[in-house]
C-alpha positions, 0 to 999 in steps of 0.5 A, spaced: 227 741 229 228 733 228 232 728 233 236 728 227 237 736 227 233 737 220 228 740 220 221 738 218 215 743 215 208 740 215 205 741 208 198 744 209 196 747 203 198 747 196 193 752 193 193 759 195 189 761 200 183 764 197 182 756 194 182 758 186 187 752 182 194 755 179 195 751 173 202 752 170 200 751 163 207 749 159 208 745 165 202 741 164 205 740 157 211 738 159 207 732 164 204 730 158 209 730 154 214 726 158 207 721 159 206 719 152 215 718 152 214 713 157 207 710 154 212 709 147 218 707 151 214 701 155 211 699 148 218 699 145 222 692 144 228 695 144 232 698 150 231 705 148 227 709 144 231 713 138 231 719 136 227 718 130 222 715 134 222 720 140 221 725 134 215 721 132 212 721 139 213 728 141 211 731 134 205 727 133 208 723 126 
């Protein structure tokens, strides 16, 4: 336990231990999708994307 009275927990390994990689396949998905709305927010003028734009990025118009 910390000074603070947490307790802290070193992270040592992040894979199972026989080292093969687990890939979460919706989730590598989802990333990627949240990665091409932030390239078109950023390219954006305005201040928020609109839905029909949010439309075009997600559904590859």
């Amino acid at each position: 336990m910390t000074a603070g009275g947490r307790w802290q927990i070193e992270v040592t390994r992040v894979t199972p231990a026989g080292g093969t990689t687990v890939q979460d396949h919706v989730a590598l998905a989802e990333i990627e999708l949240c990665g091409e709305l932030i390239i078109a927010a950023s390219a954006a003028a305005e201040d928020r994307l609109s839905l029909d734009r949010i439309d075009e990025v997600l559904l590859g118009r």
